[in-house]
N, C-alpha and C positions, 0 to 999 in steps of 0.2 A: 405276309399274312393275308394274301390273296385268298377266296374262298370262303373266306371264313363270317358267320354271321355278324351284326351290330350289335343284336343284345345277347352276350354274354355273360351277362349279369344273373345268374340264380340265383334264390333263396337258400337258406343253409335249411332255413324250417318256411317251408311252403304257406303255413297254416298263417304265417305272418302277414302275409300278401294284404289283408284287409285293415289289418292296423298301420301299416306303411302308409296305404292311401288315408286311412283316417287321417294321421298325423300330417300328410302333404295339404291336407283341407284346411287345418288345424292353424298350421305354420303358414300358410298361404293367406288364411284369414287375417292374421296375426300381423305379418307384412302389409297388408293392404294389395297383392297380389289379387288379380282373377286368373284365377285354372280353367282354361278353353274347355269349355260342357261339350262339345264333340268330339273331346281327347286328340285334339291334334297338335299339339306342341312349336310347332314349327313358324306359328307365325304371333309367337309368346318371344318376349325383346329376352335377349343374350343376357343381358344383364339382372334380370328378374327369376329367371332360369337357374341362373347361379346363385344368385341368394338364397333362392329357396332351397336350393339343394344342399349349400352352405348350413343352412339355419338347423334343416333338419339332421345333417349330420353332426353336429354342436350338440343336437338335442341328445342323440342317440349315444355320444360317447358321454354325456352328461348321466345319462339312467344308467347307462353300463358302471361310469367309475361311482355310483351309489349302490346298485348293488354288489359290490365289490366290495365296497366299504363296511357293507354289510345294512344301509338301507339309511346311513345316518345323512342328514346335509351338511354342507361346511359351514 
């Protein structure tokens, strides 16, 4: 896979971009997480990294199987 970029990652719906970050704020707050204000990620611990990233994927299959359900909670 030589060649090939690191972020391969797209949006399905571009327009999302802003709510993703809202919610890494959100979820980061919520942790007790600080998100590096000059966006550099790299010298943010391994371990915090993944939780957040963790937490907010939890979140998002969590809205998904509601609305699914059709918007009820369990």
């Amino acid at each position: 896979m030589a060649g090939q970029s690191r972020s391969s990652n797209t949006l399905v719906v571009p327009q999302a971009s802003a709510a993703l970050d809202q919610m890494k704020y959100e979820v980061a707050q919520e942790l007790g997480i600080q998100i590096p204000q000059d966006g550099y990620y790299g010298n943010m611990a391994t371990r915090d990294a993944g939780s957040l990233g963790g937490y907010i994927t939890r979140k998002l299959v969590q809205i998904a199987e509601q609305q699914l359900s059709g918007g009820q909670g369990r």
